[in-house]
DRENSE-621024 format. One line per 8 residues: number of its first residue (from 1); their letters; for each residue z, x negated, y negated of C-alpha. Coordinates in pm, 1 decimal. Layout:
<rs>
NUM> a> Z,X,Y  ...
</rs>
This chain:
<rs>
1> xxxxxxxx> 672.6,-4663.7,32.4  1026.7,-4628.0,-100.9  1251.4,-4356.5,68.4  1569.2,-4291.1,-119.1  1815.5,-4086.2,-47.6  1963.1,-3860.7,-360.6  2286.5,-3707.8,-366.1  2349.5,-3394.7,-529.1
9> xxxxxxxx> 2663.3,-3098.4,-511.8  2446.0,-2959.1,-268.4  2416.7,-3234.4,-18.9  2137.6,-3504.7,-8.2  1752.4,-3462.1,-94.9  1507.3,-3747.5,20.5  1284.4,-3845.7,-192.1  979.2,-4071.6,-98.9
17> xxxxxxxx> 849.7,-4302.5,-397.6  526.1,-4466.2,-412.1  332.7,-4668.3,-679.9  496.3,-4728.5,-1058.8  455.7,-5068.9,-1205.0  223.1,-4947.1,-1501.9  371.8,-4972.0,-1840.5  341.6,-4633.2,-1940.5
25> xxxxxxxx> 259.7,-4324.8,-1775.2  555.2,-4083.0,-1657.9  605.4,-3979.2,-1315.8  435.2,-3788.1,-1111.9  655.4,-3524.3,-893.0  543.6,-3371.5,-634.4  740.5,-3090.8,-442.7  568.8,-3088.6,-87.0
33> xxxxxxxx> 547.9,-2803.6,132.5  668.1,-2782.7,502.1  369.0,-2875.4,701.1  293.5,-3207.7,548.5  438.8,-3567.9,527.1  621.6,-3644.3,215.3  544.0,-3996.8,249.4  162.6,-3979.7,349.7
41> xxxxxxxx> 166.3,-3750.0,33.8  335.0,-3975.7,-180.5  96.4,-4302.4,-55.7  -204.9,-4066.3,-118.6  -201.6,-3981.6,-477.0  -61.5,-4298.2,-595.4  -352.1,-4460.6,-571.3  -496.1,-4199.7,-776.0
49> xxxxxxxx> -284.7,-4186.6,-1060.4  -372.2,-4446.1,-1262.4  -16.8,-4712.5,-1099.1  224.0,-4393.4,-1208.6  518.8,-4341.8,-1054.2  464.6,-4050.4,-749.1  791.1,-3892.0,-615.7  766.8,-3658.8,-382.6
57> xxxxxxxx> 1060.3,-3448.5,-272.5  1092.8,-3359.7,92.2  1109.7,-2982.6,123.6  1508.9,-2845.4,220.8  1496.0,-2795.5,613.5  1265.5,-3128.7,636.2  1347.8,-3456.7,746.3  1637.5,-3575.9,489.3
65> xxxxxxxx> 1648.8,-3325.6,334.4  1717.7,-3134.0,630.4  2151.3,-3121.7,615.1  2104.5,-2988.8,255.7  2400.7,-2723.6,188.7  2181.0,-2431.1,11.7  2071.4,-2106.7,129.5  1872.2,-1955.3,-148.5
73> xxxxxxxx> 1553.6,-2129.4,-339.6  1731.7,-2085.3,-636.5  2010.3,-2357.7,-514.0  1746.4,-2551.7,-344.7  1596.5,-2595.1,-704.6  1939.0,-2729.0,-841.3  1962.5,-2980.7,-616.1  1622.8,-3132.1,-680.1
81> xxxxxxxx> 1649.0,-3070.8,-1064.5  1978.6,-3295.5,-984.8  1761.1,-3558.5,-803.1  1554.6,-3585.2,-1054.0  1773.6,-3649.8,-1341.0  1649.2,-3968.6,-1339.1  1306.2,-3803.4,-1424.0  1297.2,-3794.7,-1862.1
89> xxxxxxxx> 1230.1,-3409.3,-1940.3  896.4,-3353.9,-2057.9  765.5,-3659.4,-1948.9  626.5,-3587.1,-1598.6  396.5,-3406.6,-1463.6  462.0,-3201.4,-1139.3  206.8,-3054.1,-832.0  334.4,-2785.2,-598.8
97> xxxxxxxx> 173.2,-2781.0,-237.8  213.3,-2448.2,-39.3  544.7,-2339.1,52.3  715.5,-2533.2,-202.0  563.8,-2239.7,-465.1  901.8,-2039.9,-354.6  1098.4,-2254.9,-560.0  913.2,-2454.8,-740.9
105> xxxxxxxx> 1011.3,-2237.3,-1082.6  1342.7,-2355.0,-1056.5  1212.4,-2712.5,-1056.5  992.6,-2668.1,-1367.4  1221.2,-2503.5,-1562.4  1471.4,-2807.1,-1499.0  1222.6,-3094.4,-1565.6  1013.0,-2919.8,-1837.8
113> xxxxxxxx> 687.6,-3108.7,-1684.7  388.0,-3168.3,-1934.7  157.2,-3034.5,-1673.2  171.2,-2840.0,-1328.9  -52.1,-2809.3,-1076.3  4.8,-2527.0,-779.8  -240.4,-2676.0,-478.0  -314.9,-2482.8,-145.1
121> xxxxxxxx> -167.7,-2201.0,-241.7  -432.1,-1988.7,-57.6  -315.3,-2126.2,268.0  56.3,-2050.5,186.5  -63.7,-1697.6,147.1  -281.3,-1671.4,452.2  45.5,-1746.7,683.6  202.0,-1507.5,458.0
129> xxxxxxxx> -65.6,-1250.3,562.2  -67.5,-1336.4,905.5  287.1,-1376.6,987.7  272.1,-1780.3,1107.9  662.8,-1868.5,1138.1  747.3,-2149.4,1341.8  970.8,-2154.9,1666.9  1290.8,-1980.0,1626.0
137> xxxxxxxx> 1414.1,-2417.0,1653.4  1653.6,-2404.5,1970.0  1664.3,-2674.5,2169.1  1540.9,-2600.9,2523.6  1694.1,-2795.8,2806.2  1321.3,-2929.2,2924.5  1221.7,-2990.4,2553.5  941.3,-2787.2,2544.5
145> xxxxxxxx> 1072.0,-2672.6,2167.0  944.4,-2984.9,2058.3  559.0,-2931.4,2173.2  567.1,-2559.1,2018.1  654.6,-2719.9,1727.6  400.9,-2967.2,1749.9  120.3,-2750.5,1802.8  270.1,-2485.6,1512.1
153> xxxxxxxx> 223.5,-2764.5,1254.8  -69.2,-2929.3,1359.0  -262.2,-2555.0,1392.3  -156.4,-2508.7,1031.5  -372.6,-2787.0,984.8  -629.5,-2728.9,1176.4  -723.3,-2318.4,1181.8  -736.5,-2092.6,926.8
161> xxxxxxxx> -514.7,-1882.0,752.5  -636.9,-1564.3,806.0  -770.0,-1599.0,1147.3  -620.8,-1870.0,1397.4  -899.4,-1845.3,1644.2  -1123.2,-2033.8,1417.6  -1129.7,-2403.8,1295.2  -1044.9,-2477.5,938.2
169> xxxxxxxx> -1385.7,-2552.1,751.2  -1207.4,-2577.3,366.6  -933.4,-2686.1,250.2  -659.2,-2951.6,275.4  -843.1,-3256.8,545.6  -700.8,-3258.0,882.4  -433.3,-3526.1,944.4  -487.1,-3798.2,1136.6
177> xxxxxxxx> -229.9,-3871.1,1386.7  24.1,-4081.2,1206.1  61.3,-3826.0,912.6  90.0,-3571.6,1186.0  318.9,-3758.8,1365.2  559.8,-3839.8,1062.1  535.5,-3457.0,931.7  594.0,-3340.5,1335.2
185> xxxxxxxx> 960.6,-3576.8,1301.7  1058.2,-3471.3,977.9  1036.6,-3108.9,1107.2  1200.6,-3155.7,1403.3  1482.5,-3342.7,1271.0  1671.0,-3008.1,1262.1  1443.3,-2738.3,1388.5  1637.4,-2456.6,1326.5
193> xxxxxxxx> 1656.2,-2595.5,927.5  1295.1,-2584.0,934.4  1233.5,-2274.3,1075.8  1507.9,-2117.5,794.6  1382.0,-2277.2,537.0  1011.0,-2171.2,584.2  1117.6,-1815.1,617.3  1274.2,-1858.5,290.9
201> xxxxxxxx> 959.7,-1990.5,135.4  772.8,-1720.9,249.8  1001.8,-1483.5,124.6  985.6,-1650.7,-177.3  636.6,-1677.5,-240.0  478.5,-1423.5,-460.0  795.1,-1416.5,-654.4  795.8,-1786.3,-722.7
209> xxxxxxxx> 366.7,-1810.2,-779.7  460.4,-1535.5,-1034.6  703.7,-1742.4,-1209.8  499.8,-2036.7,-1217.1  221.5,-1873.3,-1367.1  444.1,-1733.5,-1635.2  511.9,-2065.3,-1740.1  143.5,-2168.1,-1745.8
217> xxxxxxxx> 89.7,-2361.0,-1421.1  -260.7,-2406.7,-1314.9  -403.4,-2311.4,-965.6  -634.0,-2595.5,-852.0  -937.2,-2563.7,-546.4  -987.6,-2856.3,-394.3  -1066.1,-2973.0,-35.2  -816.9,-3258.3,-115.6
225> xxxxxxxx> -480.5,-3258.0,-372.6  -582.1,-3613.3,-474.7  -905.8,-3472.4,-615.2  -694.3,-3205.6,-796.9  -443.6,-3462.2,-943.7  -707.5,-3710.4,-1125.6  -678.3,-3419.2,-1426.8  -361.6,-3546.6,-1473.4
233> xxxxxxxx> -496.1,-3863.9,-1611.2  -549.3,-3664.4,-1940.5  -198.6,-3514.4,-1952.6  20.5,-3588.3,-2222.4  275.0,-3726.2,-1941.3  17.8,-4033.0,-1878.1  115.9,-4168.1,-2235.5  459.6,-4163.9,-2172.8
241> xxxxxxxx> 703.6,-4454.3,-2121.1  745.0,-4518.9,-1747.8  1042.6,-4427.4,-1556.7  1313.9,-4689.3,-1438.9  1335.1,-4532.3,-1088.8  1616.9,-4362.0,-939.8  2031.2,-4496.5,-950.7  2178.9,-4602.4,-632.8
249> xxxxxxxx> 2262.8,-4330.6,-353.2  2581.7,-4181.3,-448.2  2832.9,-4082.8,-139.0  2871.4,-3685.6,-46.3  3039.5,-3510.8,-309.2  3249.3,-3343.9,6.5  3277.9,-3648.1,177.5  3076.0,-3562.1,454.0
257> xxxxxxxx> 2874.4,-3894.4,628.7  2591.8,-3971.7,375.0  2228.0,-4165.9,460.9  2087.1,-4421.6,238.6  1813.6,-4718.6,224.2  1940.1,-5057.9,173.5  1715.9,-5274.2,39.3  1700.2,-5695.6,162.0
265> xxxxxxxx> 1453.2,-5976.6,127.8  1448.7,-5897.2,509.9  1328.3,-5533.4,453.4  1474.1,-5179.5,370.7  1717.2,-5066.5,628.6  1848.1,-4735.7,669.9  2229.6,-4631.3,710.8  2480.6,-4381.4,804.1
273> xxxxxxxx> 2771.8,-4414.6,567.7  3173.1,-4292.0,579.8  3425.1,-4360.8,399.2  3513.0,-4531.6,31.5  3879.0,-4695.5,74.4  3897.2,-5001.1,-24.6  4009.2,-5159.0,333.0  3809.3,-5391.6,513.1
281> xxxxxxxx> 3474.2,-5260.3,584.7  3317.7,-5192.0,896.7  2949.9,-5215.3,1027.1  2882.4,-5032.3,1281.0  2598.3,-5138.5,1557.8  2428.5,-4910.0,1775.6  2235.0,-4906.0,2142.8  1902.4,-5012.0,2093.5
289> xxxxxxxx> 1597.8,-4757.3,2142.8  1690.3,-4516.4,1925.1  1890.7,-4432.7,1542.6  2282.0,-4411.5,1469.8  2269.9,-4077.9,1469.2  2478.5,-4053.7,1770.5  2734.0,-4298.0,1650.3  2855.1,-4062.4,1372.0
297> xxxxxxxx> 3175.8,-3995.3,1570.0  3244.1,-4375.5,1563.1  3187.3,-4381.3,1171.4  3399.9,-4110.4,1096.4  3680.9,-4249.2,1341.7  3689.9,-4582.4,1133.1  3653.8,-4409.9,836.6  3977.3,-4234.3,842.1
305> xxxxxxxx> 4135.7,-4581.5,811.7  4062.6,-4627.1,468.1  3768.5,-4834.5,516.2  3412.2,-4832.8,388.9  3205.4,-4770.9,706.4  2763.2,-4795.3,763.1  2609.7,-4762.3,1095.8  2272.6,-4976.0,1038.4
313> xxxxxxxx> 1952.2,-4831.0,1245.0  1802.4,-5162.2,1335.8  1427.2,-5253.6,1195.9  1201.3,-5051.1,1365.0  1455.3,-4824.6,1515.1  1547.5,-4505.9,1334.5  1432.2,-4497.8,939.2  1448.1,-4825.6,912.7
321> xxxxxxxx> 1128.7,-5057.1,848.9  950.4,-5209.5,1129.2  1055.2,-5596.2,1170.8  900.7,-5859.0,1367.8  758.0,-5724.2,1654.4  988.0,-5948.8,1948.9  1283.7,-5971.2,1776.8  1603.3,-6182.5,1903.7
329> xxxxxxxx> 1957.2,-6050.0,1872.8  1989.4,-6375.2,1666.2  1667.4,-6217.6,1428.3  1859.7,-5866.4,1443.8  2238.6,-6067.6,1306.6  2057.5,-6201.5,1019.2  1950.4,-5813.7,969.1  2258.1,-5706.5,990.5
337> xxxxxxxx> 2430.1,-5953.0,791.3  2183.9,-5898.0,470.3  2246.1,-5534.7,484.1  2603.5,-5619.9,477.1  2572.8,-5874.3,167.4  2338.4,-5553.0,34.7  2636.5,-5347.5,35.4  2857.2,-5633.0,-110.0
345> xxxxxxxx> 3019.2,-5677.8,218.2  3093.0,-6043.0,210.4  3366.5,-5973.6,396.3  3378.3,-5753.5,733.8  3465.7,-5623.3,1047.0  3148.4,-5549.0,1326.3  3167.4,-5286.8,1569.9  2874.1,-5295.0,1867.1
353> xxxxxxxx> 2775.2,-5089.9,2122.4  2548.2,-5225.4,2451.7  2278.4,-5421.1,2212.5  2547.0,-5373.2,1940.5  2785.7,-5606.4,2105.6  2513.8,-5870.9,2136.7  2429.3,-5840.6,1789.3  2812.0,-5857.0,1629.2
361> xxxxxxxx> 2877.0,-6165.1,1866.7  2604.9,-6327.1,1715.8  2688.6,-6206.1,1392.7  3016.8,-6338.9,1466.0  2868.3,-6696.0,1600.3  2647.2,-6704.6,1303.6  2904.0,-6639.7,985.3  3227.5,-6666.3,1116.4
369> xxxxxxxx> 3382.0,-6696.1,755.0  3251.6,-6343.9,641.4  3319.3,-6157.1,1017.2  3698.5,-6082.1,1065.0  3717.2,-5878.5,1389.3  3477.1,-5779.0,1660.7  3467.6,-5488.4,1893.2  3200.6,-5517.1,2176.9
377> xxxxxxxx> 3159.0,-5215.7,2339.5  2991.0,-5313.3,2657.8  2756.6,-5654.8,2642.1  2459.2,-5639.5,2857.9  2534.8,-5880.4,3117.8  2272.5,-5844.0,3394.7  2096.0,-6072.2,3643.2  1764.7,-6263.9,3561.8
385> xxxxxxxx> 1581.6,-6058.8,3804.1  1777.8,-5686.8,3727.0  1611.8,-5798.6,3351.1  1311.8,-5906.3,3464.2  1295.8,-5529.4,3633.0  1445.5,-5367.2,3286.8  1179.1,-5569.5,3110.9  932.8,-5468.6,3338.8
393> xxxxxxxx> 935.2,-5094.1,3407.8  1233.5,-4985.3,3155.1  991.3,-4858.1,2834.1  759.4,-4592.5,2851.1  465.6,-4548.7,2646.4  573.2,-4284.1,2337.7  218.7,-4350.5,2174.8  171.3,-4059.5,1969.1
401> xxxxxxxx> -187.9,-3908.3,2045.3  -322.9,-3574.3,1876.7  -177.5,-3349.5,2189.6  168.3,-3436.7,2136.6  170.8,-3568.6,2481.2  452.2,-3855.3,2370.9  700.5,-3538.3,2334.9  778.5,-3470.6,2688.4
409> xxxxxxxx> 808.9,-3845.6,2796.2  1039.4,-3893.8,2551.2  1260.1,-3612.2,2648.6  1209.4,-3683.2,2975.1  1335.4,-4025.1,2958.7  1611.6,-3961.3,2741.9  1736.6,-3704.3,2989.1  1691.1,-3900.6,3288.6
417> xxxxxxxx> 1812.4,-4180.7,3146.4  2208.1,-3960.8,3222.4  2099.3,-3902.4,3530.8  2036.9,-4190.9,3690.1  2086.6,-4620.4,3582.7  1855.0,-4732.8,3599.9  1663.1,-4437.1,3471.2  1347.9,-4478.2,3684.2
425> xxxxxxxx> 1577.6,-4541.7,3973.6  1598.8,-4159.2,4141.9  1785.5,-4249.5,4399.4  2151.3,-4120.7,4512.6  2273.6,-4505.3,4488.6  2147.0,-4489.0,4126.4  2316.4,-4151.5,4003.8  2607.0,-4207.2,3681.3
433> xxxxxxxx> 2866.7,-3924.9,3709.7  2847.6,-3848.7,3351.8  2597.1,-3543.1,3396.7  2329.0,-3395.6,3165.9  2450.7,-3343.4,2794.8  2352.9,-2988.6,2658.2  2008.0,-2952.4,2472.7  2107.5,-3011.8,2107.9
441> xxxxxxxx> 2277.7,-3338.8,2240.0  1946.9,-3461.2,2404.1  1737.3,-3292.8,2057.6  1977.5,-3597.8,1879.8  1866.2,-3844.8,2105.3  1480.9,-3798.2,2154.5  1443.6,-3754.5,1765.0  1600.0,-4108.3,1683.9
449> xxxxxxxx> 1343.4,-4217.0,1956.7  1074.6,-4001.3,1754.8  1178.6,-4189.0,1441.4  1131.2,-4513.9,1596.9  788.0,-4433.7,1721.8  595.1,-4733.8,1880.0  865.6,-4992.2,1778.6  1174.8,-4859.6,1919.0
457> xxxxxxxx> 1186.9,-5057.1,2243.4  1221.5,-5396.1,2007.7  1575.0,-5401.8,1952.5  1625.8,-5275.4,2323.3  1430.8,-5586.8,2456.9  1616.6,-5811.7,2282.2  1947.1,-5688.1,2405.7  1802.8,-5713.4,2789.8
465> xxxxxxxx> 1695.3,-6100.8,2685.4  1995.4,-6206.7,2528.8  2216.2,-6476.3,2705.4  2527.0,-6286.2,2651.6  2725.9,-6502.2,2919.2  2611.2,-6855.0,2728.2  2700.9,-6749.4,2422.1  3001.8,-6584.2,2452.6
473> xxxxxxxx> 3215.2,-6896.0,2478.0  3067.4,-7004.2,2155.3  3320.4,-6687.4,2021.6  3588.7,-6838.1,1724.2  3710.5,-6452.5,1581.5  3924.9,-6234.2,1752.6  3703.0,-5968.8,1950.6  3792.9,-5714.3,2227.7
481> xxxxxxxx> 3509.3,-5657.1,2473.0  3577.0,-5264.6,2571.5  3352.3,-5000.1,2870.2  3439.9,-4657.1,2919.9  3504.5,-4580.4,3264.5  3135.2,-4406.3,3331.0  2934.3,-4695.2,3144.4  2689.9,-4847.9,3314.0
489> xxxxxxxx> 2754.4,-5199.0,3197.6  3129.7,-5172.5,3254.5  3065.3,-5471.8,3492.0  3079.6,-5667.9,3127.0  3455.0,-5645.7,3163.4  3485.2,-5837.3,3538.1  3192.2,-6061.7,3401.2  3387.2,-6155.0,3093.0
497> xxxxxxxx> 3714.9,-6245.6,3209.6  3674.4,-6601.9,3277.3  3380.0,-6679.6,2998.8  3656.6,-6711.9,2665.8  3952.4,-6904.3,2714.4  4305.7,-6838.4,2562.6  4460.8,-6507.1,2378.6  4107.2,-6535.7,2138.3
505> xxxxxxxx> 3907.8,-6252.2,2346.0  4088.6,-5942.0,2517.8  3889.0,-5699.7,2752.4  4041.7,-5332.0,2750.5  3888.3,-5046.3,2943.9  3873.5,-4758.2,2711.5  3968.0,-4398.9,2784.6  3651.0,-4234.8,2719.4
513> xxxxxxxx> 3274.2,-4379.9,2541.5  3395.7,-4172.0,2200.4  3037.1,-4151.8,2081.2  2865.9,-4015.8,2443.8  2795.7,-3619.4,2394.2  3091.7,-3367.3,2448.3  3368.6,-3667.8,2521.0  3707.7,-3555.1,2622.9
521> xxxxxxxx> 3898.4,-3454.4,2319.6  4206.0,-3674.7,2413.0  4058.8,-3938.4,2547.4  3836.9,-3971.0,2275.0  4126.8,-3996.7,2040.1  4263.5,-4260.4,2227.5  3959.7,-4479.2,2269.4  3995.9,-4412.4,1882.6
529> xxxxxxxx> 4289.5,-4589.8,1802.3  4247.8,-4835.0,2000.2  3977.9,-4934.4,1807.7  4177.9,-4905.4,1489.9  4475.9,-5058.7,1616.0  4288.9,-5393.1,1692.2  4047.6,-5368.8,1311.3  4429.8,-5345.5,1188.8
</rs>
């Protein structure tokens, strides 16, 4: 699989890529409907396309395609006709699944495809008919949004159309758990997106079948859309000269933060970028456990410096790819430092939070002549037997299983995890004063945990492992070591103080943790410039 991320006037589209290679044959598109994996979809029919190239486009309100900035089909069209400009009119062939009939016409009339195919159509009806709409998507303070959702999609799966009381016995397969599991995430990446954009769709339904079959698209019947697609081995598209794939991610045309895949010989890595100044860039590294996303205020704050900024989700946490499975922090610096020389960074300043510190002071250790500066927010510096304890009892098992029982552990332990340090500590010694962030804070945090699935305690285990106080003295750039005053490894600031000699390391307690939910205004700002003052 080959996510990428294109950028279009009316925000970003994901698009998940899959096969290619043959030397002729144009590419298959796919526009997939809300209740289904744009990836599993992708990896399914390209086997079955004779080594075309299969895009399919994440449906608006999905996954990344969720932040798109269009509120009617018709723009929703225009954006993918833009990500797909790439695609050589006439010479693809497209299949419609479902929901993705509401605007679909706007697609075709864009790409002129050879052939289209309009799949499961009857089922996009039947909810139609019978008035399925998912949860209204608002975050509920004991995340028990997430398991409506869960069982919404998966008994769209499962039960018919036109009567919910009784198992499926045609159409699409039932998913299996992992293309459950990745639909379930892309869904609830912004649940109230979702639950927009599939009342759209089924506004737009008969209107946009109608169109389609103006313009000649078939309706196919079969149990399975890879059955359906082998007619396109006959369409005029399979002579065609192959596509070259899509150009690079382009930044937000409204320079909001933009996502894109970086591709090294170490794996494809996904990042959260700000900024296009041509100051010293910045890479920004996060906790472990979970994606960036919460780091956006960081990325924006450097940003405003005139400085190209990426906050990297490390392998196996976010959308990144899965690495090896016990990573060091040493492994994760080499990560880092590709994606860097991936985005022509040969030059840099490294920003790190908890396992973030560990990994820009090894960054640091490892190249000093491409790292410049070094913030450490917070190095884990903990006794062998407190991490032999974190080690021990600090992970839960987030196993996806058919029930969507993973769902409330991970909310669970996100939420705790505020509450108390450590989090399965419930004890009054153990409480942090920061208190419980609201429910679309914690919706941020247990969906970059989501993302992760089974491999997002690697990067986390690492940072617990690390000898932060034996390698610190091994430190040549200038570096601050910074802890808000409610972190719970601010004892890295005592710890350090004797561990670097002479005016090469400075420890400064910061204001406020700028990227912790709802921070003081102020001393956010502060704890801002700060940071900027030293990158200076």
């Amino acid at each position: 699989m080959r996510p990428h991320y294109a950028t279009t006037t009316h925000g970003q589209l994901r698009l998940q890529l899959a096969g290619g290679g043959a030397p002729r044959g144009g590419a298959v598109v796919v526009l997939v409907g809300p209740t289904r994996s744009a990836a599993w979809v992708a990896g399914h029919l390209a086997a079955r396309v004779g080594g075309r190239l299969v895009v399919a486009v994440e449906m608006p309100g999905c996954g990344g395609s969720s932040r798109l900035r269009a509120v009617t089909t018709t723009e929703a069209a225009r954006a993918a006709v833009e990500a797909l400009d790439w695609v050589r009119t006439g010479t693809c062939d497209l299949v419609v699944l479902d929901l993705a009939v509401a605007y679909a016409a706007g697609v075709a009339d864009g790409l002129e495809p050879a052939t289209t195919l309009v799949a499961d159509l009857d089922s996009a009806r039947g909810w139609h008919a019978g008035g399925r709409t998912p949860p209204p998507g608002d975050p509920a303070t004991d995340g028990g949004h997430l398991a409506a959702l869960w069982t919404f999609l998966r008994d769209r799966r499962l039960v018919r159309a036109d009567d919910p009381r009784r198992a499926r016995t045609v159409g699409p397969p039932p998913p299996d758990v992992p293309e459950l599991s990745d639909g379930f995430v892309a869904a609830a990446t912004d649940p109230a997106a979702f639950a927009t954009w599939w009342r759209r769709a089924v506004d737009g339904l008969e209107a946009g079948a109608a169109a389609l079959a103006e313009r000649g698209a078939t309706e196919v019947d079969a149990p399975d859309v890879a059955d359906a697609v082998e007619a396109l081995t006959s369409s005029a598209a399979a002579e065609a000269p192959a596509p070259t794939g899509p150009p690079p991610t382009a930044p937000d045309v409204d320079g909001a933060l933009w996502h894109a895949y970086v591709a090294t010989d170490r794996g494809r890595a996904h990042v959260r970028r700000a900024g296009s100044g041509r100051g010293r860039p910045v890479l920004v590294l996060s906790t472990g456990g979970g994606s960036s996303e919460q780091f956006t205020p960081v990325v924006h704050g450097l940003a405003a410096d005139d400085r190209p900024v990426a906050a990297l989700d490390y392998p196996g946490n976010g959308l990144s790819e899965p690495g090896p499975e016990h990573p060091t922090i040493a492994d994760l610096a080499q990560d880092a430092l590709a994606v860097a020389g991936a985005l022509g960074w040969d030059d840099l300043d490294v920003w790190g939070s908890h396992t973030g510190a560990c990994v820009a002071l090894e960054m640091a250790i490892a190249e000093p002549g491409r790292v410049g500066r070094v913030v450490m927010e917070a190095p884990p510096m903990v006794s062998d037997e407190f991490r032999d304890d974190l080690l021990a009892r600090y992970f839960p098992d987030l196993t996806p299983d058919r029930f969507g029982s993973h769902l409330p552990r991970a909310w669970a332990w996100r939420r705790d995890a505020f509450l108390f340090w450590p989090w399965y500590a419930v004890d009054h010694a153990s409480a942090r004063a920061i208190g419980l962030p609201r429910a679309e804070d914690l919706q941020r945090y247990a969906v970059g945990i989501l993302e992760s699935g089974e491999t997002y305690d690697r990067a986390y285990r690492a940072a617990f492992d690390y000898d932060t106080r034996g390698r610190l003295p091994l430190l040549t750039r200038p570096a601050i070591i910074t802890a808000g005053p409610h972190d719970m490894l601010a004892n890295t600031l005592q710890d350090a103080a004797d561990l670097v000699p002479g005016d090469l390391l400075t420890l400064v307690a910061t204001p406020e943790t700028v990227w912790w939910p709802d921070p003081d205004a102020d001393a956010a700002r502060a704890t801002m410039d700060l940071y900027r003052e030293f990158l200076r």
